[in-house]
N, C-alpha and C positions, 0 to 999 in steps of 0.2 A: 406919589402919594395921592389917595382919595381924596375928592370930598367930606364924603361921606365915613363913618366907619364900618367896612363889610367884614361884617361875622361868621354868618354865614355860609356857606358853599349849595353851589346848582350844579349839576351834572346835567350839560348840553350835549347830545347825541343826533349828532347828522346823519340823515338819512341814505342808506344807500343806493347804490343805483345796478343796473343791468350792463355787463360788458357785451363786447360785440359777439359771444355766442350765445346770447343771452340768458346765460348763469349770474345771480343776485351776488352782488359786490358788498361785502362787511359793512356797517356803520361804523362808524367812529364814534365814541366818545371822551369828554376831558370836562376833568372840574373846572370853576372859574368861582374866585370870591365875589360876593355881593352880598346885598343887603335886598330884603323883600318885604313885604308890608302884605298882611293879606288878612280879608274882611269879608263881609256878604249882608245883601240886603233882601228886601223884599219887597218883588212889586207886585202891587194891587192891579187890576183892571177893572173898571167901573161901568157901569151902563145903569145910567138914569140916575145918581147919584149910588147906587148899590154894586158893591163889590162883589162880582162874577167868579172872579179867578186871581189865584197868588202863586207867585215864581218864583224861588229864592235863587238868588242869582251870587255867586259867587266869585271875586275877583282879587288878584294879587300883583303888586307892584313891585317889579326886582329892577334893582338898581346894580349897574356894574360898571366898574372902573374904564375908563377912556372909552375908544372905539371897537366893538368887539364884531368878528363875524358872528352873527345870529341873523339866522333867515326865518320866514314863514313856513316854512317846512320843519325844522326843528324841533323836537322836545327837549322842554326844559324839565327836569326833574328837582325836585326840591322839598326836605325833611323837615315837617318842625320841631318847635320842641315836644313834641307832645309822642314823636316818634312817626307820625301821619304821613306817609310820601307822597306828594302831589306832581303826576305829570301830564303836563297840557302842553300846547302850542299856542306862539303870540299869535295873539290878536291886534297890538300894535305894537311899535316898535319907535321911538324918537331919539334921536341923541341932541346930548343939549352940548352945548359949546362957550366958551368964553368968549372975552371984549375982543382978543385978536383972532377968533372963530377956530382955535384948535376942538377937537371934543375934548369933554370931561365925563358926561358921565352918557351911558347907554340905558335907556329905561325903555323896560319892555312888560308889555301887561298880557298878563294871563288868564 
């Protein structure tokens, strides 16, 4: 059982590769439940007390159950509710662990 409760679903899709006559090898993909959190800010850039330049920078936190393979190579794909599909690839990836160091949960930022 979670932590967390994951609502949610991400469809992770691993990238393929090249066999030895070098013809392109399917991807895979597979859902996995989670939970994501996603927001965006804005940053300024200043020179001399005056604001030059703004970047709306957007970032999403998915949480998923135990230890999961997810690489930096990967796309994560994921719907909100709004029906919006977002996919990107981490940019980090941590797993957190409990007092006798099993994982629990995988968080990975987009």
């Amino acid at each position: 059982m979670a932590v967390v409760p994951l609502k949610q679903t991400a469809v992770i899709t691993k990238p393929g590769g090249v066999n030895e006559w070098g013809n392109q090898t399917p991807s895979e993909s597979y859902p996995l439940k989670c939970r994501y959190d996603e927001g965006s800010r804005i940053i300024a850039s200043r020179s001399g007390g005056v604001v030059t330049n703004e970047t709306a920078i957007s970032v999403a936190k998915v949480l998923f159950d135990k230890l999961q393979d997810i690489g930096y190579n990967d796309d994560i794909s994921l719907i909100n509710e709004l029906g919006i599909t977002m996919t990107r690839k981490p940019k980090e990836i941590n797993i957190k662990r409990n007092h006798v160091g099993r994982p629990i949960l995988t968080e990975v930022f987009i």
